[in-house]
C-alpha positions in Angstrom: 39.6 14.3 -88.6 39.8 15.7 -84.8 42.2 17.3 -83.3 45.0 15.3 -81.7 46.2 15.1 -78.0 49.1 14.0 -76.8 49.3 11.2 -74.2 50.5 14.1 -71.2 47.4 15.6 -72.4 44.8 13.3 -71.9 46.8 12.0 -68.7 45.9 15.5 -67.5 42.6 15.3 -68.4 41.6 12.3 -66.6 43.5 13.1 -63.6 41.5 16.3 -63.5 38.0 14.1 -64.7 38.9 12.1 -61.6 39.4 14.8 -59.3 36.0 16.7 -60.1 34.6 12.9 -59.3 36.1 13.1 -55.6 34.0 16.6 -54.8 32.2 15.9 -51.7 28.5 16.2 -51.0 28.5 18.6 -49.1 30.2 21.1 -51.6 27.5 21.1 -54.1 24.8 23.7 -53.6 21.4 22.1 -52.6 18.3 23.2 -50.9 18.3 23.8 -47.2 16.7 22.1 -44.6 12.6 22.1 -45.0 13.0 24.3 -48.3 11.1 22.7 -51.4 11.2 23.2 -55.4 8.3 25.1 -56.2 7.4 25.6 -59.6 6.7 28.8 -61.1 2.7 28.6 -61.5 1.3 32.1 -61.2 1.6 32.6 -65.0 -1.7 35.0 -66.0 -4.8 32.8 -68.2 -4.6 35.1 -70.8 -0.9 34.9 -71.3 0.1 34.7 -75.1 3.5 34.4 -75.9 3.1 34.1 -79.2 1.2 37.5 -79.8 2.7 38.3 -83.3 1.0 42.1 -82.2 3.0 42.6 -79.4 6.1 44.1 -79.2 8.2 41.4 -78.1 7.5 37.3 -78.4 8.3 35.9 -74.6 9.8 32.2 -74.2 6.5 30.1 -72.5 8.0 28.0 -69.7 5.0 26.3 -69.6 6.6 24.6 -73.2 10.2 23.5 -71.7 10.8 19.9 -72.4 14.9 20.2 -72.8 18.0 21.9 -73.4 16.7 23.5 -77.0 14.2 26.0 -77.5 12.7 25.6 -81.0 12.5 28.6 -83.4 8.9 29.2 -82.8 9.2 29.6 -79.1 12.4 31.2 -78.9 11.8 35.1 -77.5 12.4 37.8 -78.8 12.6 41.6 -76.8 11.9 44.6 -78.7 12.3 47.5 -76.6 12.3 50.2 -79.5 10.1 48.7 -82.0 10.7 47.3 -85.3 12.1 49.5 -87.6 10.3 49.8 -91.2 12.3 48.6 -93.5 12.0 49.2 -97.5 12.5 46.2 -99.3 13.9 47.5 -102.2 16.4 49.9 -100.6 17.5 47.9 -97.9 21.1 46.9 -97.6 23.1 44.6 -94.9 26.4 46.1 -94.8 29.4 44.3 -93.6 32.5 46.1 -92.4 35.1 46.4 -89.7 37.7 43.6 -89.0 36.7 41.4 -92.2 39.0 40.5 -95.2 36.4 42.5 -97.5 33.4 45.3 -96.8 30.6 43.9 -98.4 26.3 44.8 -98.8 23.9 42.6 -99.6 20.3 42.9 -100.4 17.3 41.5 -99.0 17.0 39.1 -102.3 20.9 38.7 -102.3 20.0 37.1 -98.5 17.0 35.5 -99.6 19.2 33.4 -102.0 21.8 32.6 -99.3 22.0 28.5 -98.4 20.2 28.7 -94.8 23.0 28.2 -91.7 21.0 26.3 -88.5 23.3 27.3 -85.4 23.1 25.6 -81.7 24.0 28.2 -79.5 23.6 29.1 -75.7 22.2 32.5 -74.6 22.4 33.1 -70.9 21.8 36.7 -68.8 23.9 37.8 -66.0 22.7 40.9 -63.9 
């Protein structure tokens, strides 16, 4: 079951819901006058995204339909490479602020239950 609020608590909340509702027009950024939305169109013909050759796998905005990129067409940036990895040496260790240190191998990971996460990735320069 969720988390409880108190009645003070969701008073606050839909005072400040109903505030946020009383934001003037003019407040909310918009295009000037006589400026347009233009799309981004000057995207190369022989643009491939998915180049599993290349050294990083770019998101195709061409492909944006809604708030979640699937797996496939989520990018990827690899500005050193890929490392080689040997599968039978290779350990993920796990230390730091945990309750336990642990290592796993690529097999012990293999044999993990899969996790799907929704999660929001945003840039800020």
């Amino acid at each position: 079951m969720g988390e409880r609020s108190t009645r003070r608590e969701t008073l606050q909340r839909g005072v400040a819901a109903s505030l946020l509702a009383t934001v003037p027009e003019w407040a909310i950024p918009a295009l000037g006058q006589n400026e347009a939305d233009i799309p981004f169109t000057d995207i190369p013909a022989n643009f491939n995204p998915g180049d599993t050759n290349a050294r990083s796998r770019l998101l195709d905005i061409r492909k944006i339909d809604g708030l979640i990129t699937p797996k496939d067409q989520f990018f990827a940036v690899q500005h050193l490479g890929r490392p080689e990895v040997d599968p039978a040496s290779y350990r993920l260790q796990i230390t730091g602020m945990v309750k336990q240190a642990a290592a796993f191998s690529l097999s012990d990971l293999r044999a993990m239950r899969p996790t799907e996460l929704t999660a929001a990735f945003e840039c800020w320069q």
